[in-house]
Structure formats: C-alpha cells, structure tokens
C-alpha positions as semicolon CSV with decimal commas, in nm:
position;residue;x (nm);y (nm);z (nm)
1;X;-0,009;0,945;0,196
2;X;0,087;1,012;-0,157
3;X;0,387;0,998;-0,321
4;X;0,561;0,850;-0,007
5;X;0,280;0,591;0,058
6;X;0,347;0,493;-0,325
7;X;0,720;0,426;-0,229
8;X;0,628;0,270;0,138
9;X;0,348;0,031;-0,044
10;X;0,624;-0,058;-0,296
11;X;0,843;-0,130;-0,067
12;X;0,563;-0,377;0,075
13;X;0,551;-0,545;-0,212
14;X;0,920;-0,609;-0,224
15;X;0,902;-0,799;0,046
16;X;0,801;-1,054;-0,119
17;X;1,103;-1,087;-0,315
18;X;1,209;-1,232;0,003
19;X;0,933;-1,389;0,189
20;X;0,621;-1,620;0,136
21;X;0,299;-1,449;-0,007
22;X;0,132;-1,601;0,313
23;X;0,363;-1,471;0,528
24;X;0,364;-1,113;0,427
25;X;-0,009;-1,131;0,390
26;X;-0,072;-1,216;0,723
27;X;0,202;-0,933;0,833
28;X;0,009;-0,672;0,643
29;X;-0,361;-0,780;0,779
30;X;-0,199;-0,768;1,124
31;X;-0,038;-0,462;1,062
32;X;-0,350;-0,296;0,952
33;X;-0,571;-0,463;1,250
34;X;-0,301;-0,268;1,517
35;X;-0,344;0,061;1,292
36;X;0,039;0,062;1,182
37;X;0,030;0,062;0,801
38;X;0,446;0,126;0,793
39;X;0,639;-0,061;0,565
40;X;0,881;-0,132;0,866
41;X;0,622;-0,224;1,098
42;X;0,500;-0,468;0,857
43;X;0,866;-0,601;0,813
44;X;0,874;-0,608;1,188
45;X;0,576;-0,838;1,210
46;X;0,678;-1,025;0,908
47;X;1,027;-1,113;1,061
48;X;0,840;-1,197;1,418
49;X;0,581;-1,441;1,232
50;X;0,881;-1,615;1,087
51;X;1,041;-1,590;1,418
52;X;0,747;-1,708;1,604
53;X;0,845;-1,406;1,902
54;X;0,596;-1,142;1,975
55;X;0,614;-0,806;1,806
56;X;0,695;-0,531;1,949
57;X;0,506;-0,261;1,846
58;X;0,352;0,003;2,112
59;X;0,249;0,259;1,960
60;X;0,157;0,439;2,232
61;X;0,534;0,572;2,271
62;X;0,464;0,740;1,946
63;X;0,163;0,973;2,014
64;X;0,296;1,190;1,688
65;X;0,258;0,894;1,446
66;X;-0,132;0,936;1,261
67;X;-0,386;0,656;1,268
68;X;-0,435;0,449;0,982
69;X;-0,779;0,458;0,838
70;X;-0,789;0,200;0,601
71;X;-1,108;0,116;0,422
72;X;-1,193;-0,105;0,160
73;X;-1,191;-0,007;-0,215
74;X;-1,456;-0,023;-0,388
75;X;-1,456;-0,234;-0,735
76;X;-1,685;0,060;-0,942
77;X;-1,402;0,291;-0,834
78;X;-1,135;0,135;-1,071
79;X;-1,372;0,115;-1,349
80;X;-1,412;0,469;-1,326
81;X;-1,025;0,557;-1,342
82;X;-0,988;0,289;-1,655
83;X;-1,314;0,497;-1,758
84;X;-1,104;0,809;-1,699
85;X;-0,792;0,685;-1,919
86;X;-0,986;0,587;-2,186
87;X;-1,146;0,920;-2,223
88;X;-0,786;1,117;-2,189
89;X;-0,646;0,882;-2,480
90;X;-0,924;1,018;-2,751
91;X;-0,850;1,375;-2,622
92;X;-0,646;1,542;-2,886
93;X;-0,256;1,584;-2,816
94;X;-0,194;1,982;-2,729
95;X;0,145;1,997;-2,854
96;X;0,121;1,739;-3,171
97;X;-0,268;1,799;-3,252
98;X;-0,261;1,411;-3,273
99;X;-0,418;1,151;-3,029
100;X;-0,206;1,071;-2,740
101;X;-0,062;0,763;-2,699
C-alpha cells in the first residue's frame, strides 16, 4: 500500500497509546481474518471488543474497497534487507568520496 499503508500501520500502532496490547492485538487478528486491514476498521473492532457490541463491518456495501492479502513474512527476508544496509554503508559517498554514514 506504500507510503499510505506506512501512515495507516502507524496509526495502528498508536493505538496503543490508548488501549491494551491485548486488546488491539486481538482487533488487528480479527481485522485481518474479515479481510479489512484499515486502520479505522481496526479501531472499530477495537472500540466494539472493549464495548463487548458486535462490529459492524459489511463489507459487502463497499464492493470498491480491495481485498487484503496478507501473508506471513518470512524471517530470511529481514536478514536480507539488514544484509542490504550493510552493503550500502561500505559503498563510497558520491558527493563526499567518503563512507556514508
């Protein structure tokens, strides 16, 4: 989703500012079992756990909206971005013809 994923998945993580890790765990694995991976659909089923009411979320209404397709991430694949970043800080700075930082 790129750079507004990054902001919604931030905003996720805000919540729990707020809220109990619990709580906005289990609002983000239901959220991702019903395919809505919105950081106010997740607030929405945070507030109803809380509230102990049923969510109402039909997503039906929205026939626009994509399906989430969320798998699971792989450990080997952050190795080979901290794999990545340790290669790009021994490449040689363009502008200073130093090391970057």
């Amino acid at each position: 989703m790129g750079k507004p994923g990054k902001r919604e998945y931030v905003q996720v993580l805000r919540l729990m500012e707020d809220f109990e890790l619990i709580d906005v765990h289990g609002a983000v694995r239901q959220a991702l079992n019903m395919g809505a991976i919105g950081y106010d659909a997740i607030k929405h089923l945070l507030l109803c756990r809380i509230d102990h009411r049923p969510p109402r979320l039909d997503l039906g209404i929205y026939p626009y909206l994509p399906k989430a397709n969320v798998e699971t991430t792989k450990p080997a694949a952050y190795m080979n971005l901290l794999a990545q970043e340790a290669r790009k800080a021994d490449w040689p700075d363009r502008e200073t013809g130093g090391h970057a930082a």
